[in-house]
MARBA-3410 file (N, C-alpha, C, O; in Angstrom, 1 decimal):
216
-78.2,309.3,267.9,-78.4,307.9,268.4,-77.5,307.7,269.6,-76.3,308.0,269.7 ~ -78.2,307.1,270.6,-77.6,307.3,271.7,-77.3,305.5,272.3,-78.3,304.8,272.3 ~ -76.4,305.0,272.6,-75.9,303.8,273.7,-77.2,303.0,274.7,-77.5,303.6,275.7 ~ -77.6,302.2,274.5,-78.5,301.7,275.7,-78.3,300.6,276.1,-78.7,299.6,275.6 ~ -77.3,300.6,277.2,-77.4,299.4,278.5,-77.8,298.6,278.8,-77.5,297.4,278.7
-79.0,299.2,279.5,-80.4,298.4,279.6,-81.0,297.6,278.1,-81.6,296.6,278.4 ~ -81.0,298.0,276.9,-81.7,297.0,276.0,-80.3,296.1,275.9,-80.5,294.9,275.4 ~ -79.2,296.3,276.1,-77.9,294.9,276.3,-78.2,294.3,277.6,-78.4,293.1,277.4 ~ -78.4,294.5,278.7,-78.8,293.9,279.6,-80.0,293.0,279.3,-80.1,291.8,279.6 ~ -81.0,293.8,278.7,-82.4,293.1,278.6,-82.5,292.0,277.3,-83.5,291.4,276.9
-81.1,292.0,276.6,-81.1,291.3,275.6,-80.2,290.2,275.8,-80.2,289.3,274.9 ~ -79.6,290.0,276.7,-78.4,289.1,277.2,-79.1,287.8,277.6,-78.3,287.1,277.2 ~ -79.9,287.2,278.0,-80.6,286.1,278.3,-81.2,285.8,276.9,-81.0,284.6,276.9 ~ -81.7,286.2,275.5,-82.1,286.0,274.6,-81.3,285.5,274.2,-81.5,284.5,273.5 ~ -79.4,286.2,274.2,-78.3,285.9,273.1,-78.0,284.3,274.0,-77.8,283.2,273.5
-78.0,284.6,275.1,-78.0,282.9,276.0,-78.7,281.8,275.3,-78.1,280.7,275.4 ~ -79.7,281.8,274.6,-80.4,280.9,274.3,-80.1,280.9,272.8,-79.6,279.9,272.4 ~ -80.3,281.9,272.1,-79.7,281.7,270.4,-78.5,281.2,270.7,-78.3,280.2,270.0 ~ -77.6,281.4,271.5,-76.0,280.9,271.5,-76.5,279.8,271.2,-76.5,279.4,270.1 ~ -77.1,278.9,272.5,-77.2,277.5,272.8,-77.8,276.6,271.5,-77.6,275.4,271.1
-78.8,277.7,271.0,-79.5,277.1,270.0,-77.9,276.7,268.5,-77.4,275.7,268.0 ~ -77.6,277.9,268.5,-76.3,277.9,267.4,-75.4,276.8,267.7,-75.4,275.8,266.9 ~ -74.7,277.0,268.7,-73.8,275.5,269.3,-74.6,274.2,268.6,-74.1,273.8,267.6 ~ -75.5,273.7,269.1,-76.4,272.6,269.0,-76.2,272.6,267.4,-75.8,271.5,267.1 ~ -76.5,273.5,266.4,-76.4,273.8,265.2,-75.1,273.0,264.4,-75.3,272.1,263.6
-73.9,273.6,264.9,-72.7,273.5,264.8,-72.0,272.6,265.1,-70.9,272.3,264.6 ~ -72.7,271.9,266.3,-71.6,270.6,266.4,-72.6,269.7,266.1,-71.9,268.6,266.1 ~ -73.8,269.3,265.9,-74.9,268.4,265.2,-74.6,268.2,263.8,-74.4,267.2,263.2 ~ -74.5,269.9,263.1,-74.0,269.9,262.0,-73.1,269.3,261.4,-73.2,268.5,260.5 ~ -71.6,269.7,262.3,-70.1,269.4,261.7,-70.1,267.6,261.9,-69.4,267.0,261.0
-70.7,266.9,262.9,-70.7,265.5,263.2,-71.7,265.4,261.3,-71.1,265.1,260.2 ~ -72.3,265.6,261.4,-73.2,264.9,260.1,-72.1,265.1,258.8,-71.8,264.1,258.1 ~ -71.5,266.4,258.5,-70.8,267.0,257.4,-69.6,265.6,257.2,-69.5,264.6,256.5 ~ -68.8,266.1,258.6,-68.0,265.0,258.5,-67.9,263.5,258.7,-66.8,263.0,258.5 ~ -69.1,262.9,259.0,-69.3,261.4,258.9,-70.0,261.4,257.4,-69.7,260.5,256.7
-70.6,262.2,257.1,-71.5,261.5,255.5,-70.5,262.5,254.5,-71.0,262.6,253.4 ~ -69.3,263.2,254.6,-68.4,263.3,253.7,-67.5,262.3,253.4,-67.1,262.3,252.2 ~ -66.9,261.4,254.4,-66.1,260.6,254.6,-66.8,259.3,254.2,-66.0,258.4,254.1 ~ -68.3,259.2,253.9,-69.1,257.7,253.1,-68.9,258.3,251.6,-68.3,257.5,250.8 ~ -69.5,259.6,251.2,-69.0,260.5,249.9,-67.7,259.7,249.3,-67.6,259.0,248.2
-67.0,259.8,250.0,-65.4,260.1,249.7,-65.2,258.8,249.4,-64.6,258.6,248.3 ~ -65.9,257.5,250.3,-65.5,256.3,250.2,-66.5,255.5,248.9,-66.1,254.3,248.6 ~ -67.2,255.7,248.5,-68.4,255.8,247.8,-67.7,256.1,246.8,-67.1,255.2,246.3 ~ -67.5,257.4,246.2,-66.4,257.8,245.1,-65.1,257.2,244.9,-64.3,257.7,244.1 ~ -64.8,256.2,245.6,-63.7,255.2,245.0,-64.1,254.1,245.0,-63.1,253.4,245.0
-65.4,253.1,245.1,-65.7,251.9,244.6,-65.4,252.1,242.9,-65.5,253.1,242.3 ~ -65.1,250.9,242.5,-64.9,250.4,241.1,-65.9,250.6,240.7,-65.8,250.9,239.5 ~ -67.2,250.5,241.2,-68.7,250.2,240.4,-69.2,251.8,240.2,-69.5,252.7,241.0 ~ -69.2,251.6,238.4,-69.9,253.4,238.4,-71.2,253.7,238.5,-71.7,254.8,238.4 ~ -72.0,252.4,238.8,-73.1,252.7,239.1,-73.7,253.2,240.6,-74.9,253.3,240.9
-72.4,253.4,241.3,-72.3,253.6,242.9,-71.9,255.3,242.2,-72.7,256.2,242.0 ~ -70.7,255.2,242.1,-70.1,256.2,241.7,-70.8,257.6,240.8,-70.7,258.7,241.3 ~ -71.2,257.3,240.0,-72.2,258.7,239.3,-73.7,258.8,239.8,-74.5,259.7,239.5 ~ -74.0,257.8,240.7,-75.3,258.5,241.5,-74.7,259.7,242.7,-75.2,260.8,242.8 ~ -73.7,259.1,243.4,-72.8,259.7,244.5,-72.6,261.3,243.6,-73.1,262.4,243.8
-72.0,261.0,242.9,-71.3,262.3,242.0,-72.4,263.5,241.5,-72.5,264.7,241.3 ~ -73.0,262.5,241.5,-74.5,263.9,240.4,-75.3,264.4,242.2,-75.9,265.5,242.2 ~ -75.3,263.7,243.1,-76.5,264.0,244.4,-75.2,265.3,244.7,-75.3,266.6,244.7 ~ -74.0,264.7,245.0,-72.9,265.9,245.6,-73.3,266.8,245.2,-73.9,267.7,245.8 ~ -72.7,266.8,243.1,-72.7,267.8,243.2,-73.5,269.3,242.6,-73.1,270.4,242.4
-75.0,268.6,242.7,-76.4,269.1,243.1,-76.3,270.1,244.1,-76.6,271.3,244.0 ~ -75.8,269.4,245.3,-75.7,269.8,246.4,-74.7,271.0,246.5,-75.1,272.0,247.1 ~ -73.6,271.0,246.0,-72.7,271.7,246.1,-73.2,272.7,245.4,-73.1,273.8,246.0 ~ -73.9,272.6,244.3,-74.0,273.7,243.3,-75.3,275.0,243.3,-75.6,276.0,242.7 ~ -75.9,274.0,244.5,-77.2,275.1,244.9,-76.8,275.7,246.7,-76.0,275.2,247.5
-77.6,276.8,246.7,-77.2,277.6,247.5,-78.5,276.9,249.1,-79.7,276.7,249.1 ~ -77.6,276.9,249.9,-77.9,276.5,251.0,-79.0,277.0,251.6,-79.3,276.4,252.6 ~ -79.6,277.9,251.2,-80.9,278.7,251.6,-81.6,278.1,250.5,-82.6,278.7,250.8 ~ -82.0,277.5,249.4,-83.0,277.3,248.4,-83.3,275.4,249.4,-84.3,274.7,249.5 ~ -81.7,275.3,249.8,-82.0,273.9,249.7,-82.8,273.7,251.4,-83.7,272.9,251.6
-82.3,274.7,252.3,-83.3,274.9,253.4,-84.6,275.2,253.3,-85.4,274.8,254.1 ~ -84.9,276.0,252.3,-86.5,275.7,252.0,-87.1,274.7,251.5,-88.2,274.4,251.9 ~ -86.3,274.0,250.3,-86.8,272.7,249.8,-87.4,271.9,251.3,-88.6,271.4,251.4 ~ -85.9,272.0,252.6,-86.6,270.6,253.0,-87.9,271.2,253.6,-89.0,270.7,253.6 ~ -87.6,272.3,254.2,-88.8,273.1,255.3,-90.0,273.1,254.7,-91.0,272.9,255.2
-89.9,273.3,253.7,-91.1,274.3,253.1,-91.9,272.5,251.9,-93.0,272.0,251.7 ~ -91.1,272.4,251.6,-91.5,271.6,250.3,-92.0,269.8,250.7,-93.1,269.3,250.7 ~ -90.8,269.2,251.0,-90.7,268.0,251.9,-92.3,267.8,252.3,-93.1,266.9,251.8 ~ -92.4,268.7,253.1,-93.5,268.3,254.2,-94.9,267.9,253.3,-95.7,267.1,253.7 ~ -94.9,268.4,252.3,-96.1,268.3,251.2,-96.0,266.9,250.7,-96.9,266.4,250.0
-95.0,266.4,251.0,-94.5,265.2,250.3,-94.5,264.1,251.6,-94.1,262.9,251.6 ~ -95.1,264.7,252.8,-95.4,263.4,253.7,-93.9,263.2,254.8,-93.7,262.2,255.5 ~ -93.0,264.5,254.7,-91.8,264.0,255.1,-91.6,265.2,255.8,-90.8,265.9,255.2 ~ -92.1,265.9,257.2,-91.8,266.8,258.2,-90.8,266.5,259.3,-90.4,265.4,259.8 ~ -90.7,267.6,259.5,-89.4,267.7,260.7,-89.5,269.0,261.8,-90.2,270.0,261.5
-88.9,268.8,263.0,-89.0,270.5,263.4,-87.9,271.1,262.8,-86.9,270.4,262.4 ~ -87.9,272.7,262.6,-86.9,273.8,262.3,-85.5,273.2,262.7,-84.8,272.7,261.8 ~ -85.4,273.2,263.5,-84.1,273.0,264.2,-83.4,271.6,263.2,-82.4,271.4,262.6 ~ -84.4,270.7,263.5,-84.0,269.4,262.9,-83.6,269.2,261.3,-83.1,268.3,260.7 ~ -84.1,270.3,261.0,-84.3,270.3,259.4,-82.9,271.1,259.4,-81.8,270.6,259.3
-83.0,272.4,259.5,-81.6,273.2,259.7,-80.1,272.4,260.1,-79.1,272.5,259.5 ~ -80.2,271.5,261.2,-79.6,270.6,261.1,-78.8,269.7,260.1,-77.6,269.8,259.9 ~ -79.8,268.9,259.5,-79.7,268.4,258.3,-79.0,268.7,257.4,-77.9,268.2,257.1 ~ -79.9,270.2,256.7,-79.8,270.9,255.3,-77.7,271.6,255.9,-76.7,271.5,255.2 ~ -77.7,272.1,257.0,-75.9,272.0,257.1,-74.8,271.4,257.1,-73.6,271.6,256.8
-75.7,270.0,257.7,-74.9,269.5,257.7,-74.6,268.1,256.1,-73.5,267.6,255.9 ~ -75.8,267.9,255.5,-75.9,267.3,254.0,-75.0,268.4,253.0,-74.1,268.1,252.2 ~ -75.4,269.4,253.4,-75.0,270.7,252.2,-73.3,271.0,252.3,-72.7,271.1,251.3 ~ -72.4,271.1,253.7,-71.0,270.6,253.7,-70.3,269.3,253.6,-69.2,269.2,253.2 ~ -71.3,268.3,254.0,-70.8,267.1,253.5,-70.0,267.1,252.1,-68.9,266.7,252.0
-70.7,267.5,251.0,-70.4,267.8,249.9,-68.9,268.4,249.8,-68.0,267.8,249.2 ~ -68.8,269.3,250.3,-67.4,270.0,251.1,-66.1,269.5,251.6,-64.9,269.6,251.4 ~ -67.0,268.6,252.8,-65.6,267.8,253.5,-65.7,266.8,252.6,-64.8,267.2,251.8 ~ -66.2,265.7,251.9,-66.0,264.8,251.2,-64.4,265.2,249.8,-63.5,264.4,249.4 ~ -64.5,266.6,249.4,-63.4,266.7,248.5,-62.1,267.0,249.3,-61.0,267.0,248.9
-62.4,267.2,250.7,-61.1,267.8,251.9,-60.9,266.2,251.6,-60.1,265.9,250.8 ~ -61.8,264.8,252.4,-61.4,263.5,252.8,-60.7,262.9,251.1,-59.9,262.0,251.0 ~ -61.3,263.7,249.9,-60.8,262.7,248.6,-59.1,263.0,248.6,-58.3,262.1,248.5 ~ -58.8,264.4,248.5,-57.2,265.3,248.7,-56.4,264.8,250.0,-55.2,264.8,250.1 ~ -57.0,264.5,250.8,-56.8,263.8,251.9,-55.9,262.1,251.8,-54.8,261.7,252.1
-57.0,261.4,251.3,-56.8,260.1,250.9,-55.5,259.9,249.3,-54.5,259.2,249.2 ~ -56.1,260.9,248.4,-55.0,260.9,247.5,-53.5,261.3,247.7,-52.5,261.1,246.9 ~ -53.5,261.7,248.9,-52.1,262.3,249.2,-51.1,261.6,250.0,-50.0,261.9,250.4 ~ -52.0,260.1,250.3,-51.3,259.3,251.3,-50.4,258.8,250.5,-50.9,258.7,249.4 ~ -48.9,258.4,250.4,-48.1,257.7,249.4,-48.3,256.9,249.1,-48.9,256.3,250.0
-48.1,255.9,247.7,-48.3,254.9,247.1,-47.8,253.7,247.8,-48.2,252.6,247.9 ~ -46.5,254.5,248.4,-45.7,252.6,249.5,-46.6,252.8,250.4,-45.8,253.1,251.2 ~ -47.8,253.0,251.1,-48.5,252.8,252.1,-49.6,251.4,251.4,-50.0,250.4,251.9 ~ -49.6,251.9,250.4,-51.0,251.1,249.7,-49.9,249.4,249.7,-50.3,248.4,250.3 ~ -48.7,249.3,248.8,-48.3,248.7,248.5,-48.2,248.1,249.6,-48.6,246.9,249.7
-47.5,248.9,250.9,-46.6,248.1,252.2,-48.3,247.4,252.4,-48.1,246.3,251.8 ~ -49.4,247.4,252.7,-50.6,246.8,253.0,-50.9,245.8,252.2,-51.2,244.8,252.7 ~ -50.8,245.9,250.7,-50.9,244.8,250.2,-49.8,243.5,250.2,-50.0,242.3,250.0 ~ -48.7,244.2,250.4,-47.4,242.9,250.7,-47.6,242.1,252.0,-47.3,240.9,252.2 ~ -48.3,242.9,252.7,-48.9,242.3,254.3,-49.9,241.3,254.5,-50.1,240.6,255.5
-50.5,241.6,253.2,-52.0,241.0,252.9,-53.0,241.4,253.8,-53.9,240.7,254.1 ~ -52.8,242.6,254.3,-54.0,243.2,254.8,-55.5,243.2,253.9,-55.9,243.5,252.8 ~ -56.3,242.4,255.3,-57.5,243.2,254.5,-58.1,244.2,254.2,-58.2,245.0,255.1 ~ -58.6,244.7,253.4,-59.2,246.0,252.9,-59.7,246.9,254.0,-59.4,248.0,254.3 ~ -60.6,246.1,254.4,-61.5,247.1,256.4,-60.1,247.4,256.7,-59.6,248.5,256.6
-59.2,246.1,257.3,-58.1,246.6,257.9,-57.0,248.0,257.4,-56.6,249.0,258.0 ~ -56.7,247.4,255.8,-56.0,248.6,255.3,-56.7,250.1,255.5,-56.1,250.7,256.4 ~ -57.5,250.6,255.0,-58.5,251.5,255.2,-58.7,252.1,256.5,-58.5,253.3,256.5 ~ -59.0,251.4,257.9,-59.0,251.9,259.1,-57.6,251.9,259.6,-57.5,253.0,260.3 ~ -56.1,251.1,259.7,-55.3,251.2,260.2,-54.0,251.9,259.8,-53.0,252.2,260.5
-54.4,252.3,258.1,-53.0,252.6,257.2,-53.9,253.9,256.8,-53.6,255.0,257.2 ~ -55.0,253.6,256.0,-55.1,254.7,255.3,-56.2,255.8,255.5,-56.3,256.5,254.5 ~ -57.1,256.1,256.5,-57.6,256.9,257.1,-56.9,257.5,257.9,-56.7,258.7,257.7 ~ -56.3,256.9,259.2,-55.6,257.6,260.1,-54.6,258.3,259.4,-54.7,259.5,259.8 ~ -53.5,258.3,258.3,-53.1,259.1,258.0,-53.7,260.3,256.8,-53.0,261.3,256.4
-54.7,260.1,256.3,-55.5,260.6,255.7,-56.0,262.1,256.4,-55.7,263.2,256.2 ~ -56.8,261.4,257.2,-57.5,262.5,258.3,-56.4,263.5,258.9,-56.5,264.7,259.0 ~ -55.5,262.8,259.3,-54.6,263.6,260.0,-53.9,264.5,259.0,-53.2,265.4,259.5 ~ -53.9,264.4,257.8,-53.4,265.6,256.5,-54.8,266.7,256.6,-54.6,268.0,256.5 ~ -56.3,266.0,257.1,-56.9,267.6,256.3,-57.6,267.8,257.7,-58.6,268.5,257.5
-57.6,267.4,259.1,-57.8,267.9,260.1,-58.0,269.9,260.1,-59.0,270.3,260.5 ~ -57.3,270.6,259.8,-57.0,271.4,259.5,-58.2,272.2,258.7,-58.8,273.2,259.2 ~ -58.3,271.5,257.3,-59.3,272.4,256.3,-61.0,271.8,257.2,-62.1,272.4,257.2 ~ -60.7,270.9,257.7,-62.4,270.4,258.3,-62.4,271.7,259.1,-63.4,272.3,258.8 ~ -61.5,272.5,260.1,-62.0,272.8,261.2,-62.4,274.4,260.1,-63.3,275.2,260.6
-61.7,274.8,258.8,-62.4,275.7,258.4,-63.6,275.5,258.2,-64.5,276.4,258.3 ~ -63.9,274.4,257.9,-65.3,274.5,257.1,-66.5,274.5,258.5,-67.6,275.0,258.4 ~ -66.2,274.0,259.5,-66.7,274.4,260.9,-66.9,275.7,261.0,-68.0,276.2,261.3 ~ -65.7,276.4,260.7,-66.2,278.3,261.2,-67.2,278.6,259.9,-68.3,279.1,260.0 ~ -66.5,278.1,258.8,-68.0,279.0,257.8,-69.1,278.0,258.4,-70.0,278.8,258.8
-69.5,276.8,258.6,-71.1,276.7,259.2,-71.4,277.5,260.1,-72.5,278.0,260.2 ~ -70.3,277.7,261.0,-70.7,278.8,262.0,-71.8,280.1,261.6,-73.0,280.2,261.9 ~ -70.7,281.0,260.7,-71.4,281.9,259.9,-72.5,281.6,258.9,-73.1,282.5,258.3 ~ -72.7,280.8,258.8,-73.9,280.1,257.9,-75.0,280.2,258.9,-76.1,280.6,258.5 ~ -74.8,279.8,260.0,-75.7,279.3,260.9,-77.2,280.4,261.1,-78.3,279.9,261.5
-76.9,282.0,260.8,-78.3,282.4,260.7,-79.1,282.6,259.6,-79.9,283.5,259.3 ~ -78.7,281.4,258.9,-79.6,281.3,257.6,-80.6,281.0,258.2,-81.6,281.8,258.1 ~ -80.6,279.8,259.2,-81.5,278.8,259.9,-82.9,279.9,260.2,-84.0,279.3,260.5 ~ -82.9,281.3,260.3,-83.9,282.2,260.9,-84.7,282.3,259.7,-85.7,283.0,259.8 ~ -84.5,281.7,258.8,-85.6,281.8,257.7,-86.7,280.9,258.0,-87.9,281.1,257.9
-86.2,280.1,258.4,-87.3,278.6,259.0,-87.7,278.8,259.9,-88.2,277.8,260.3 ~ -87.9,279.9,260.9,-87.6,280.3,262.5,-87.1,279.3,263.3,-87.8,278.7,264.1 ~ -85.6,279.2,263.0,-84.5,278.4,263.9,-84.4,280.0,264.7,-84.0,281.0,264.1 ~ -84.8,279.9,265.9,-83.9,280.7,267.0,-82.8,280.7,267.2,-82.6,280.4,268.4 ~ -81.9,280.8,266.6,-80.0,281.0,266.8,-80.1,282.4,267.0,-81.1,283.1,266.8
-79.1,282.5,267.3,-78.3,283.8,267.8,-79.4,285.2,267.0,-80.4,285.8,267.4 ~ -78.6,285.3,265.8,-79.8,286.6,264.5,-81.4,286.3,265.0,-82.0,287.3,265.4 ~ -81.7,285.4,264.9,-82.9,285.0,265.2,-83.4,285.5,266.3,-84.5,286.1,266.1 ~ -82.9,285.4,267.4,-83.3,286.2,268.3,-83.2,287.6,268.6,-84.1,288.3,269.1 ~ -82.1,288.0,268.3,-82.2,289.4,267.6,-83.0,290.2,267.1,-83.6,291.2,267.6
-83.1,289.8,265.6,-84.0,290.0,264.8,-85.7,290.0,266.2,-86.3,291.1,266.5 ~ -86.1,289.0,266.5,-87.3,288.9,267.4,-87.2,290.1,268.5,-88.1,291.0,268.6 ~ -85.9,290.0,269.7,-86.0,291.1,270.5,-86.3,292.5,269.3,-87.3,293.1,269.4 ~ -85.4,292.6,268.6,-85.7,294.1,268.0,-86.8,294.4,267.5,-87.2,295.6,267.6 ~ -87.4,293.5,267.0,-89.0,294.0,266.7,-90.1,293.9,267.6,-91.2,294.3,267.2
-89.9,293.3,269.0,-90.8,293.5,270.0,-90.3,295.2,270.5,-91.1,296.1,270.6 ~ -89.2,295.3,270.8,-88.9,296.3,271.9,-88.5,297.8,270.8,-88.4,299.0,271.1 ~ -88.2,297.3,269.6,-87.7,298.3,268.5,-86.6,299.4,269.0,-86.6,300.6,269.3 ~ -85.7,298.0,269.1,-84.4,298.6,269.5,-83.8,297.5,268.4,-84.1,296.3,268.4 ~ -82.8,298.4,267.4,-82.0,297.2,266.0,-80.5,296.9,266.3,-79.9,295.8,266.2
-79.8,298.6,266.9,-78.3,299.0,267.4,-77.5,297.7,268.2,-76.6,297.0,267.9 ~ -78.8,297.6,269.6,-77.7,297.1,270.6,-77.7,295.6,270.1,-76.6,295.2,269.6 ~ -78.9,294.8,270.2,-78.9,293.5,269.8,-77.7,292.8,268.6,-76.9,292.0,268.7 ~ -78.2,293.5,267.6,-77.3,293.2,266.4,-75.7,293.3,266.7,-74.7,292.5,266.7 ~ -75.9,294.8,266.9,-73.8,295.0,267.6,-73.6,293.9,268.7,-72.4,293.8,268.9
-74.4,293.1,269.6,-74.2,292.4,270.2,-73.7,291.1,269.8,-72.9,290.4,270.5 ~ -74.4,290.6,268.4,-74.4,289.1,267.7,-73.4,289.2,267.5,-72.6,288.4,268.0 ~ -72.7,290.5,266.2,-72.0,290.7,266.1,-70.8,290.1,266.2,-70.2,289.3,265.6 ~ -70.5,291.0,268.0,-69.5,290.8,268.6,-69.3,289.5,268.8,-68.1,289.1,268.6 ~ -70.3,288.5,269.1,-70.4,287.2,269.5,-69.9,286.3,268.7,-69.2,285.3,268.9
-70.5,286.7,267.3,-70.0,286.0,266.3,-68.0,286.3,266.2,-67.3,285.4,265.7 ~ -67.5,287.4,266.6,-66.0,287.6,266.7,-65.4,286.7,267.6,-64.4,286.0,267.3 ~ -66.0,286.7,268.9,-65.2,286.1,269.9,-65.4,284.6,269.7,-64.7,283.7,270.2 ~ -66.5,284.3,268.8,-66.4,282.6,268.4,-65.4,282.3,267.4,-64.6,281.3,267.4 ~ -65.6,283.3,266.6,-65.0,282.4,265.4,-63.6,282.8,265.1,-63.0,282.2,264.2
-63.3,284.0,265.9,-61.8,284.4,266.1,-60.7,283.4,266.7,-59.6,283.1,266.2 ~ -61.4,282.9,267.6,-60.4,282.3,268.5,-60.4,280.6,267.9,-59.4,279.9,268.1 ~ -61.4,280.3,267.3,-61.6,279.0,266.1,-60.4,279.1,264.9,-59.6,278.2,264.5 ~ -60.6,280.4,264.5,-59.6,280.2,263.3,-58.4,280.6,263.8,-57.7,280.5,262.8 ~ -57.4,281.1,264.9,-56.9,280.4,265.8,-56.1,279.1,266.1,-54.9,278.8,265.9
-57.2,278.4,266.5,-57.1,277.3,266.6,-56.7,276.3,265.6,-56.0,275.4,265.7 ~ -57.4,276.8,264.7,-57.2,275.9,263.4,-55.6,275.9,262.7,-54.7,275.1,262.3 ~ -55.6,277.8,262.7,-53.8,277.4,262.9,-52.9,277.0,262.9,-52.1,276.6,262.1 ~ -52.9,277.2,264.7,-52.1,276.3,265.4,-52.4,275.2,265.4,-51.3,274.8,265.8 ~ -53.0,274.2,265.3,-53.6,273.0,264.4,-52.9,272.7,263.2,-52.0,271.8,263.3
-53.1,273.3,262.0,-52.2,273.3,261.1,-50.7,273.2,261.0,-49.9,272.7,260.3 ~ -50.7,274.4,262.1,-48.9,274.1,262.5,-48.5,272.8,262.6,-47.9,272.0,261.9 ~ -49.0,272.9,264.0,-48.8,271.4,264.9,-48.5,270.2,263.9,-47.5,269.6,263.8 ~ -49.7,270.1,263.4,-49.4,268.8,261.8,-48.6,268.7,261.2,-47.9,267.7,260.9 ~ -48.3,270.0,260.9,-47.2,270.1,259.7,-45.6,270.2,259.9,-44.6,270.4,259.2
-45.7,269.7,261.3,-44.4,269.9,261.8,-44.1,268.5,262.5,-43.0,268.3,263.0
END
C-alpha cells in the first residue's frame, strides 16, 4: 500500500466543507445543550412535582437512549407524524436535546455547590427571586462548571459523525462519499482523523487551563 498526495490534495476542499458543516454542528449544538440544560436544571427545582417528574422522566429518556436511535426517531420517524426537518437541522437538534440532558446535571452540581450564606445573604436583602437567581446564584454557579460544559463540547465534537447516518455531510461524511466515488479509504480517513486531533486536542487544552484559571 502505497501514500497518495494527490487523493489528499483532491480531498482537501471536501474536508473544507465537512469542517464547515461539523463547526455549524458544534456550536448550534453546544448553544441549544447549554440553554435548554440550564431550563432542565431550573425546572427541576420548582416546588411543583407536577413540573418536576414530567422534566425528570423526558431527561432521563433522553439520557438513557443512545443518540443514534434517537437521531433516527427524529429523521426517520417524525416525519410520518407530519413533523419534518432538513438533516442538518434535525442532527442539530437530536445533539443538542440529547446533551442537554448532560449539562443540566453539570448546571444542578453547579447550583448546589453555591453556599448556603449566598441564599440567606439574598433573602436578608429581600431580593427578588429573578433578581436572586441572575445576580447571586447563576453567575456563581456557572462560573463552578464552566469547565465540565467545555468537556461535554469536545465529546459532541466526537459525536458529531453520527450525523452521516441521516446524510449530514460533516467531516466522515464526506469521507466516507470521496472514498466511494474515487475508492481511495487510507488518505481521506487518516485525514479526518488527523483533523479530528488538531480540534479536539487543543480544546481539551483549553478546558484545562480553564479549569485552572477558576480554580485559582
Amino acid at each position: 500500500m502505497t501514500w497518495d498526495w494527490d487523493a489528499v490534495r483532491d480531498f482537501l476542499p471536501h474536508l473544507w466543507d465537512g469542517l464547515l458543516v461539523t463547526l455549524q454542528v458544534l456550536v448550534l449544538g453546544s448553544l441549544i445543550s447549554f440553554t435548554l440544560g440550564l431550563v432542565w436544571a431550573l425546572l427541576m427545582r420548582t416546588p411543583t412535582r407536577w413540573v418536576r417528574w414530567p422534566v425528570e422522566a423526558v431527561t432521563e429518556f433522553v439520557r438513557d437512549t443512545p443518540l443514534l436511535v434517537q437521531l433516527f426517531f427524529l429523521f426517520y420517524v417524525l416525519p410520518e407524524w407530519g413533523i419534518a426537518a432538513s438533516a442538518l437541522t434535525t442532527g442539530v437538534v437530536a445533539i443538542g436535546l440529547h446533551y442537554s440532558t448532560y449539562t443540566m446535571q453539570v448546571y444542578r452540581a453547579g447550583i448546589e455547590a453555591v453556599p448556603p450564606g449566598q441564599w440567606e445573604a439574598a433573602t436578608a436583602l429581600s431580593l427578588p427571586v429573578r433578581r436572586t437567581w441572575t445576580a447571586v446564584i447563576l453567575p456563581q454557579a456557572v462560573r463552578r462548571v464552566v469547565p465540565a460544559l467545555g468537556n461535554y463540547v469536545i465529546a459532541m465534537l466526537k459525536d458529531t459523525p453520527l450525523l452521516m447516518t441521516i446524510t449530514v455531510l460533516e467531516m466522515l461524511g464526506e469521507a466516507r462519499l470521496f472514498s466511494q466515488e474515487h475508492f481511495q479509504f487510507t488518505e481521506p480517513l487518516t485525514v479526518i482523523g488527523v483533523a479530528f486531533v488538531l480540534i479536539s486536542f487543543p480544546a481539551s487544552l483549553l478546558v484545562r487551563a480553564l479549569e485552572r484559571r477558576l480554580a485559582s
